[in-house]
Structure formats: C-alpha cells, structure tokens
N, C-alpha and C positions, 0 to 999 in steps of 0.2 A: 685842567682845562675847564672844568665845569666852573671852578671857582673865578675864574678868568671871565662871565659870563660868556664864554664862547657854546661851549657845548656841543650836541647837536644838532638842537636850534639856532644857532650862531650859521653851522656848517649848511643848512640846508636855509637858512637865509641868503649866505653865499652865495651857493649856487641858485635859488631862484633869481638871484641879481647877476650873474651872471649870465643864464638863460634869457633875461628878460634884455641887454642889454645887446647880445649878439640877435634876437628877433629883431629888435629896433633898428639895429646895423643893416641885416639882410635886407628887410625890409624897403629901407632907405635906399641901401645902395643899388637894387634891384629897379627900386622905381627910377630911381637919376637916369641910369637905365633908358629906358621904359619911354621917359621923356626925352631925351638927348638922341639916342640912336635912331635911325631912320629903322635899319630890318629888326631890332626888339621889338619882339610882338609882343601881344599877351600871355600868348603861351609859352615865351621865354620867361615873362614873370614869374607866371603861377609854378613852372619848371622848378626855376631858379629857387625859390621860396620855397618850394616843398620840400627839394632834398635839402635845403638849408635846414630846416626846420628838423628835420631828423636827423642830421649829421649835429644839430645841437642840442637835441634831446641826449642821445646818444654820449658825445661827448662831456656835459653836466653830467648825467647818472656815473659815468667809470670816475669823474673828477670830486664827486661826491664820497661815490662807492671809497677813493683812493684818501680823502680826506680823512673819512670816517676811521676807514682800516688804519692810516695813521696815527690818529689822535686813540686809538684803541690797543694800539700795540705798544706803543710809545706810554701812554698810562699819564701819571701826573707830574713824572716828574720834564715836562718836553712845555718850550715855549709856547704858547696859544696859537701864532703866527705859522707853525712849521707846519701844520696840516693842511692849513688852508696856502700856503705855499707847495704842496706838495699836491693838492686835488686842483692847483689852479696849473702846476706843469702837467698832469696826467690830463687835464681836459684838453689843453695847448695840443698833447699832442698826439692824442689819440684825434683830435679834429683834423690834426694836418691830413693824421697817417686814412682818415676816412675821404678826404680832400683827392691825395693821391689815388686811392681805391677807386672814386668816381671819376676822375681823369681817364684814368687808366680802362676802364670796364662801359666809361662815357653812359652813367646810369643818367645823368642828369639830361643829358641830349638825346638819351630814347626817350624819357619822360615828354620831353618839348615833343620830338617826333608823335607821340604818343595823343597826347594832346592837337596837335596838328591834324593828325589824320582824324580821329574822332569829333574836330570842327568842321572838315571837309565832307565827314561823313553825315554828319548833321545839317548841314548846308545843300547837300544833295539829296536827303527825305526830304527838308523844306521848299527846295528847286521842283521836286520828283510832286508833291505837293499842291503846290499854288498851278503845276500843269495839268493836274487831274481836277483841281476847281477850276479853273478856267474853259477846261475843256468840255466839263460837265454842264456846267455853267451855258456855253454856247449850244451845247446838244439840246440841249430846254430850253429855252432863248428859240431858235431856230424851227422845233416841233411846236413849240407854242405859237410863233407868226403861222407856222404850215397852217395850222388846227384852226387858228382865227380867222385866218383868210380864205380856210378851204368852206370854213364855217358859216363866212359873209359872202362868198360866192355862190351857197348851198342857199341860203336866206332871199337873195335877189334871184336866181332862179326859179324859186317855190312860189315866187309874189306876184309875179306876173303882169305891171303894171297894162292898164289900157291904154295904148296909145291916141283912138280916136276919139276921143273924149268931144 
C-alpha cells in the first residue's frame, strides 16, 4: 500500500475529501432549503447543518477507522483501492444507519424545537426589555415636566409682580 503512494496519508486525505464534500452538500442543500420553502426558518438551517455535521464527522472517522483497519490487516499484498473501497461503504453506511437513528429518536427536530424556543425566549427578554425602557423612560419624562412646572409655578408665585405700576 505504502508503495502505492496511498498509505495513510493517501487514506486520511480520503476522508478529509470526503468530509469536505458531504459539508458542502449539507450546506447547499439546506440553504436551497432555506431559500425555496416558505416555513424553513433559520432554525431549520442551523438544525439541519448541525446534526449534518456530526452525522458526518462521525461517519468519516468509522470510514477512516474502517479503511485504515483494512489496509493494516490486509498488509501489502491487497490492491490500494480495496481500503478505501471498504472506509467509503462503512462511512455509506454507518451515515444511513445514523440517518435512521435521527428519524427515528427526531434528534434533529428537537434540535430546530430547541432552537425555536431559545429565539422565543430571547425575543421576550428583548420585548420584556424595551417595556422597562420605555416605561422608565416615561416615569422621568413625566417627574421631570411635574418638577419643571411645579418649579415655574413656585418661581411666579415668589415674584410677585406689581400690578399698579
């Protein structure tokens, strides 16, 4: 294998082209997403993208892990091609079998939910917020005219002009 320049620098070039390639997929396919669907929000994006992102973390390392263990047990006498044939179906399908997992257990739609409520939540300090400036805001506003005016009507009382001049 080594002679092959494949190696496992060959195999972990692999797999970083690999990883890099399904990020760009997610990515993509999330934002068409994103832009096309009316109810895709944001937080379906960054949903969608996140558990992408570890289901293909995940997936590249056992497709790695599987490659390596290949091309190490197998020894030199095995084609260059057959590991990285072998770490490209254990990634295939340890991704499905993680795919299945999040259908099933809907990790990725608590994620969105998840997301959701913590914009909600955040939107209601900023709401909860702008009512305590505004309120504050008019309470000083309102003792400030009191104080002015009680303060100019305190002023022309004290003055006392002469009327019969």
């Amino acid at each position: 294998m080594i002679k092959m320049a494949v190696g496992t620098e060959g195999l972990k070039s692999s797999a970083k082209s690999g990883f890099l390639v399904s990020v760009i997929f997610s990515v993509s396919l999330h934002s068409i997403q994103w832009l096309f669907e009316d109810e895709y929000r944001w937080t379906h994006w960054l949903g969608g993208i996140s558990t992408d992102l570890v289901k293909i973390a995940i997936a590249s390392t056992a497709g790695y892990l599987a490659a390596a263990g290949a091309a190490l047990f197998m020894g030199s006498a095995v084609v260059a091609v057959v590991p990285i044939i072998i770490g490209v179906a254990v990634s295939l399908l340890v991704g499905y079998t993680l795919n299945v997992i999040d259908k099933k257990f809907e990790i990725t739609k608590s994620l969105i939910q998840w997301f959701e409520y913590q914009e909600k939540s955040l939107l209601d300090k900023v709401n909860a917020g702008i009512v305590y400036i505004t309120s504050s805001t008019v309470r000083y506003v309102k003792r400030s005219l009191y104080k002015s005016a009680t303060d100019k009507i305190n002023q022309l009382i004290r003055r006392r002009p002469e009327l019969w001049l």
